[in-house]
C-alpha positions as CSV (number, residue, x, y, z in Angstrom):
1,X,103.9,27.2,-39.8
2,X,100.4,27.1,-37.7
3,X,98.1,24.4,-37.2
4,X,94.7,23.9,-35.7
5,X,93.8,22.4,-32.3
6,X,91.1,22.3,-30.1
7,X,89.0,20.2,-27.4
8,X,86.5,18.1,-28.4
9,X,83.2,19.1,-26.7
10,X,81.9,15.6,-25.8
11,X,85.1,14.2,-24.2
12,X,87.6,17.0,-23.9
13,X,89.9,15.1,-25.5
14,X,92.5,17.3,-27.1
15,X,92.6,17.4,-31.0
16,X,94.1,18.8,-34.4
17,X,92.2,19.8,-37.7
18,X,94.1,16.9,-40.0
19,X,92.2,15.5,-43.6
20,X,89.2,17.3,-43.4
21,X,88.5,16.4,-39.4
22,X,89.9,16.4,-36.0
23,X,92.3,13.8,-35.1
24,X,93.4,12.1,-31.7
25,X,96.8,12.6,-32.7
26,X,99.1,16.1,-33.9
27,X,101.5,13.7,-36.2
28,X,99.5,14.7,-39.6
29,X,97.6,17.8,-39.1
30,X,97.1,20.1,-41.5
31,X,99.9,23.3,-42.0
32,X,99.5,26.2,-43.0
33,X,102.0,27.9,-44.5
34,X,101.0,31.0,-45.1
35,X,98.3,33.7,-44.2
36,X,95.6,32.6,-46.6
37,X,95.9,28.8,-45.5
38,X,95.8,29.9,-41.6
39,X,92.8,32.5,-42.2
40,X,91.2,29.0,-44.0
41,X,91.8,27.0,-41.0
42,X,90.5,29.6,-38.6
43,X,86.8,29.2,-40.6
44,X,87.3,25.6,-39.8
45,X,87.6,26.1,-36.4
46,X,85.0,28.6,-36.4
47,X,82.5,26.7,-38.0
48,X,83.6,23.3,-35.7
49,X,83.0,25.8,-32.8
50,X,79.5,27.2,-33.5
51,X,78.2,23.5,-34.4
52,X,79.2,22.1,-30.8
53,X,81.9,20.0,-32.4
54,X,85.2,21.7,-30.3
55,X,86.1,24.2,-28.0
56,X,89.1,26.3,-27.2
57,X,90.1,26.4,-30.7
58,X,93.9,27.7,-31.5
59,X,96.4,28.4,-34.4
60,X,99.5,27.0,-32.8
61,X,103.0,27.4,-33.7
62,X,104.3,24.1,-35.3
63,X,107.1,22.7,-37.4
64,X,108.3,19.4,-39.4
65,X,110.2,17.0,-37.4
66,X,111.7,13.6,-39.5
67,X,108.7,14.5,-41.7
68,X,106.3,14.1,-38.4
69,X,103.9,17.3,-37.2
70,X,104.9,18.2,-34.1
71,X,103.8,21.6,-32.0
72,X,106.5,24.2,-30.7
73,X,105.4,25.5,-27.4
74,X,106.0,23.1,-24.4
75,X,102.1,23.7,-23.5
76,X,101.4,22.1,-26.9
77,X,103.8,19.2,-26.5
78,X,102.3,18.6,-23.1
79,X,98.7,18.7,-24.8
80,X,100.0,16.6,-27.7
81,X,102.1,13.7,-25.6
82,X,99.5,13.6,-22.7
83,X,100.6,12.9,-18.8
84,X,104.0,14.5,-17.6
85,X,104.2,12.4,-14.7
86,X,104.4,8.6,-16.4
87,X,105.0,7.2,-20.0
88,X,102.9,4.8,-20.0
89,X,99.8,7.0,-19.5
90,X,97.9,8.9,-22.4
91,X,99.1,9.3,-26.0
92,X,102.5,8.9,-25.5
93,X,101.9,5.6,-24.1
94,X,99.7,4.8,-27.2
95,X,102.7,5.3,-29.4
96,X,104.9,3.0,-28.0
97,X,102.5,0.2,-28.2
């Protein structure tokens, strides 16, 4: 399974392509489960690229966790959780609240 990520252009804030737009959190993005439905997201990201919306745009590797979205590389999970270095710092932090 792939999903979309990027950076949002005005903040840098990393993203995923979930419901028809780019959300904060990975926990509901979009899957695709097969070549069609990643070629689909690619135009996605394409299109989000050349209208300023995001950059660094990527098909990740992801898979089903407890029915949650979560990415497979440790870059990714980094990306997804936020700072390594204290819990109570970026997304991870948000989650707990």
């Amino acid at each position: 399974m792939k999903i979309l990520t990027a950076n949002r252009l005005g903040d840098g804030i990393a993203v995923w392509y979930a419901d028809g737009g780019w959300a904060e959190t990975v926990d509901h993005a979009d899957l695709a489960h097969d070549k069609a439905a990643e070629d689909r997201l690619e135009a996605i990201g394409a299109k989000a690229h050349a209208d300023n919306e995001v950059v660094d745009v990527n098909l990740i590797d992801a898979e089903v966790v407890d029915g949650i979205v979560e990415p497979v590389r440790l870059r990714e999970k980094i990306r997804a959780a936020g700072p390594t270095i204290r819990n109570d710092l970026g997304k991870q932090a948000a989650r707990a609240a």
